[in-house]
Backbone bond lengths (Angstrom), bond angles and torsions (degrees), N, CA, C in turn:
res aa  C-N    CA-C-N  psi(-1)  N-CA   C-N-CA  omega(-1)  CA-C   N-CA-C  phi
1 X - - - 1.453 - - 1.524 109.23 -
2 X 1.657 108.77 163.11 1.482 98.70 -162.53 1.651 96.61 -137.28
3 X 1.229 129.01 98.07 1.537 107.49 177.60 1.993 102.20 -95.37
4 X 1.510 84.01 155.82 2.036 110.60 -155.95 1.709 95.60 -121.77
5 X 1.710 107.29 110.22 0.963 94.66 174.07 1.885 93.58 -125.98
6 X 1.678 104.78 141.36 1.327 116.17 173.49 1.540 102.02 -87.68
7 X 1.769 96.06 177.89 1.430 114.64 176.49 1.306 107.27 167.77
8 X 1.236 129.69 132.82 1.211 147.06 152.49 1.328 118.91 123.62
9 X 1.730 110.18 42.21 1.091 128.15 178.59 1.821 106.08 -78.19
10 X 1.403 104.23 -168.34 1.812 104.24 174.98 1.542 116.15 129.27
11 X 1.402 109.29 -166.13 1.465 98.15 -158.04 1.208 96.19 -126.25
12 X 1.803 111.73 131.32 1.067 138.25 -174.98 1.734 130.98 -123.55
13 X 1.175 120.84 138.40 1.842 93.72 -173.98 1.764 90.16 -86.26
14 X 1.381 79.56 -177.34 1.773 96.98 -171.14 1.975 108.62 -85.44
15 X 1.646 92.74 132.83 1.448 89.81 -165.89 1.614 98.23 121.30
16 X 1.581 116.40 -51.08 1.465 105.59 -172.75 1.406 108.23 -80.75
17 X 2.013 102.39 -176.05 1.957 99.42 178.11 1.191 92.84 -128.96
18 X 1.154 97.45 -175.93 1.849 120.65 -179.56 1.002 103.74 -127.06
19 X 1.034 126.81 176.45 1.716 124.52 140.12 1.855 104.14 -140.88
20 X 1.543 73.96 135.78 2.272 96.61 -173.52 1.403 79.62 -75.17
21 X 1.695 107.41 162.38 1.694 134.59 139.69 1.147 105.10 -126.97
22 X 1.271 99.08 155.93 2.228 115.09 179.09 1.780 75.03 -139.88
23 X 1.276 89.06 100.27 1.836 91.09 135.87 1.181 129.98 -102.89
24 X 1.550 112.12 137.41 1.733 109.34 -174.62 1.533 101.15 -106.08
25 X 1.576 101.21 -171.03 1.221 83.02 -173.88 2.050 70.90 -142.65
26 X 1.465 124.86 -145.49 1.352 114.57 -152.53 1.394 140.33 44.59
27 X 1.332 117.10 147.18 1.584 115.78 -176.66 1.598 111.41 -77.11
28 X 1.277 117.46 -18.40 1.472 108.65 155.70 1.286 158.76 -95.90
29 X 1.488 101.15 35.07 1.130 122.29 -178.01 1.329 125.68 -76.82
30 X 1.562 106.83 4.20 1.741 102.72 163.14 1.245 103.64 -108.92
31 X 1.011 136.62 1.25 1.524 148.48 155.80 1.104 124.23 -34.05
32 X 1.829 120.24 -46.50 0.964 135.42 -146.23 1.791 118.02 -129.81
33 X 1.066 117.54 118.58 1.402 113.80 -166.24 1.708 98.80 -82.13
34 X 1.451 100.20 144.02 1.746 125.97 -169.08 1.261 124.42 -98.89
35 X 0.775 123.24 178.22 1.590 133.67 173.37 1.382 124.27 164.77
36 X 1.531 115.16 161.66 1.267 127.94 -164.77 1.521 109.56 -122.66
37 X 1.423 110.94 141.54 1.623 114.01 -167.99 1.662 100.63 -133.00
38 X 1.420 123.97 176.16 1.349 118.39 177.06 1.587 90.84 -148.25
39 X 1.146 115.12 -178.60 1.144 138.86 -154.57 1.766 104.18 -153.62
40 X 1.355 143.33 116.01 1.474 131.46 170.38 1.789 94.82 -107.22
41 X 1.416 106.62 173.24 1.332 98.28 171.85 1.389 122.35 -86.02
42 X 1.526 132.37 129.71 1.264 114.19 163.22 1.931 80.75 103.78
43 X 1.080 147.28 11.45 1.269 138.86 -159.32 1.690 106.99 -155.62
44 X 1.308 142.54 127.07 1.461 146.88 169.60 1.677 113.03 -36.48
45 X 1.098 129.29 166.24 1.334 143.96 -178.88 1.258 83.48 -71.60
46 X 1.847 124.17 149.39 1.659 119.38 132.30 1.210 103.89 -149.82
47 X 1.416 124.48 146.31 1.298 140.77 125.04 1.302 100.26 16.83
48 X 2.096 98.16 133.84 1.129 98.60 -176.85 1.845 81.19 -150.04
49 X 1.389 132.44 -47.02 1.433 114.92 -169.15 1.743 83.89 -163.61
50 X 1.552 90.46 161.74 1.751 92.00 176.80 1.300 82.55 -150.03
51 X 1.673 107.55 -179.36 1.094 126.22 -173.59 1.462 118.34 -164.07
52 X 1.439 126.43 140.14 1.624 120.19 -164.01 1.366 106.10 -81.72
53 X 1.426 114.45 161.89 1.672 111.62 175.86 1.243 122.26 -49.86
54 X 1.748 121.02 -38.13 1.209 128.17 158.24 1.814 126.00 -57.92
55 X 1.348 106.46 -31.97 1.549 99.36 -179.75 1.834 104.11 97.45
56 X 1.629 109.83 -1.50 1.535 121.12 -179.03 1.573 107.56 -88.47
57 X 1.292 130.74 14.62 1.369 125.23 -160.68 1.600 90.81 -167.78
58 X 1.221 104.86 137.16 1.724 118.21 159.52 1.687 113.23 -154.46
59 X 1.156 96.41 164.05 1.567 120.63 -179.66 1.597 116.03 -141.89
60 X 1.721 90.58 134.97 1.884 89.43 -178.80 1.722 94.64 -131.08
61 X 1.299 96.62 148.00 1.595 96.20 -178.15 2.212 94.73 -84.23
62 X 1.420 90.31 144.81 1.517 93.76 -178.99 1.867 141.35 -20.89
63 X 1.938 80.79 -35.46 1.877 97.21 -159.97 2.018 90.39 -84.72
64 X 1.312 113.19 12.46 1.733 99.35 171.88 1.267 97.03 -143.11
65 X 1.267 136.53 -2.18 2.019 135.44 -177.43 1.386 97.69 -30.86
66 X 1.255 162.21 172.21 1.650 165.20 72.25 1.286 84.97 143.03
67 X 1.983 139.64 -34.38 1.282 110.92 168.59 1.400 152.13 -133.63
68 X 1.686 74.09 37.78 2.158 102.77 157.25 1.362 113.30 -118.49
69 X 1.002 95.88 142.09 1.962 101.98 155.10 1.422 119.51 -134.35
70 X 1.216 94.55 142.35 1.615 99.91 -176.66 1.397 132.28 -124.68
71 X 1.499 135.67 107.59 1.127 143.43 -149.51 1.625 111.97 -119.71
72 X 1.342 101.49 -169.51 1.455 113.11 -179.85 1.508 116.18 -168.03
73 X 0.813 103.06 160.86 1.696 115.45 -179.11 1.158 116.86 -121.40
74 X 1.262 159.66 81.17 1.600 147.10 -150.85 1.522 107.58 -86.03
75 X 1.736 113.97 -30.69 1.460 94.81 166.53 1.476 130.44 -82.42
76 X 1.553 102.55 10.61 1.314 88.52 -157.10 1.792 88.02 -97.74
77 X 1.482 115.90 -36.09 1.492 158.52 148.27 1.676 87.45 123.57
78 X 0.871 129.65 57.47 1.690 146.25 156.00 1.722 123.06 -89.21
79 X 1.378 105.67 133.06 1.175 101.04 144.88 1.508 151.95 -164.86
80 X 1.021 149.36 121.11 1.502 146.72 -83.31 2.090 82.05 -145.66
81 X 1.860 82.25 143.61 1.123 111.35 173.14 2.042 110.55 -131.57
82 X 1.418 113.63 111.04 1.173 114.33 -158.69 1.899 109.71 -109.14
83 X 0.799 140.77 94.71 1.843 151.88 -120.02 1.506 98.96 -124.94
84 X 0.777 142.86 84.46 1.301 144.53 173.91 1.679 107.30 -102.96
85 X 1.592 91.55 155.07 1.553 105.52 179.88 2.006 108.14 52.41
86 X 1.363 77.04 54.89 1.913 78.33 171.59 1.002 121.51 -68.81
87 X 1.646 112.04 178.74 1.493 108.84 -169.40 1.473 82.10 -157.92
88 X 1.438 108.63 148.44 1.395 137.90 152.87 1.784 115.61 -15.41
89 X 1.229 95.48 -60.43 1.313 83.62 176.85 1.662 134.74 -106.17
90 X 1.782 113.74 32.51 1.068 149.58 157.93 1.615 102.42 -73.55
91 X 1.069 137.26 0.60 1.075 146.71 168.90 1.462 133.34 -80.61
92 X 1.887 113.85 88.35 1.491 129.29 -146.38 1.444 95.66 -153.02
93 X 1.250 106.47 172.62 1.512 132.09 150.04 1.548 90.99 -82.05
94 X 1.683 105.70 127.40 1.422 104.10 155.34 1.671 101.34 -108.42
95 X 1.725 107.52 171.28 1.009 109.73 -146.91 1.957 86.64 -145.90
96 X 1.061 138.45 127.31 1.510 145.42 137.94 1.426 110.70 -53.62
97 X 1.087 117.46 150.50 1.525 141.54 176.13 1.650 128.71 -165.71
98 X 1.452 115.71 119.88 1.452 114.20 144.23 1.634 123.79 -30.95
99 X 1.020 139.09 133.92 1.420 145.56 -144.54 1.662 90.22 -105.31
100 X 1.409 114.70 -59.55 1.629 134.21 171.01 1.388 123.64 -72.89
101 X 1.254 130.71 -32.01 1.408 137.10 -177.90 1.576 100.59 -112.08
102 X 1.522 108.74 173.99 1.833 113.32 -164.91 1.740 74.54 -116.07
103 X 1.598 128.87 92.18 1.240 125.14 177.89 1.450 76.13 -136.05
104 X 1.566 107.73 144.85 1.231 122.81 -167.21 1.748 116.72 -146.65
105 X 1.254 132.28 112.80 1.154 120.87 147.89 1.572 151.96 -23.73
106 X 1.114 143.23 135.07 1.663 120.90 176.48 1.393 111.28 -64.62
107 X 0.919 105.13 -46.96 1.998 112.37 167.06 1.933 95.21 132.21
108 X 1.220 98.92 169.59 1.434 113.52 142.89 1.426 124.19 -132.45
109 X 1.439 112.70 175.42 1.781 126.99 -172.85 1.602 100.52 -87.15
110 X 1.337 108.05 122.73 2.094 109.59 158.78 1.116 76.56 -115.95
111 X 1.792 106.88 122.04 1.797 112.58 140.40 1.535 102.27 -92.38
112 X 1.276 126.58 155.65 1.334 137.97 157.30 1.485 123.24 -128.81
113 X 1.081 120.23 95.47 1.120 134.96 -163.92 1.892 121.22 -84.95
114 X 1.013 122.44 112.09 1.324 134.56 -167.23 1.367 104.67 -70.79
């Protein structure tokens, strides 16, 4: 089992970044390829970036390509989502996730403020 804890959500104007953490906790957390989801209000969960167990492979869904990146640390068992040049409607609960298992984060708040 894998518990997913976020952090480093908050309120930003548009243009600035954040940077997410997912700390896991278990010894197999480099095992397992990651990813990050958001939540808007009034709108479904989607896909936002993943990443391979190794950290050799990633994926960004279109609406953040050139201004997220998404990494990991396997010793640290971290892993970081870095958002630059926000926008207004980057504004969600983001959420960590197991890519293969339904292991889930509580989320955190991005406001982006126009």
């Amino acid at each position: 089992q894998v518990q997913l804890v976020e952090s480093g959500g908050g309120l930003v104007q548009a243009g600035g970044s954040l940077r997410l953490s997912c700390a896991a906790s278990g010894r197999t957390f480099s095992s397992y390829s990651m990813g990050w989801f958001r939540q808007a209000p009034g709108k479904e969960r989607e896909f936002v970036a993943s990443i391979t167990w190794s950290g050799s492979s990633t994926d960004y869904a279109d609406s953040v390509k050139g201004r997220f990146t998404i990494s990991r640390d396997n010793a640290k068992n971290m892993m970081y989502l870095q958002m630059n040049s926000l926008k207004a409607e980057d504004t969600a609960v983001y959420y960590c996730k197991t890519m293969n298992y339904n292991y889930w984060g509580q989320g955190t708040q991005v406001t982006v403020s126009s």
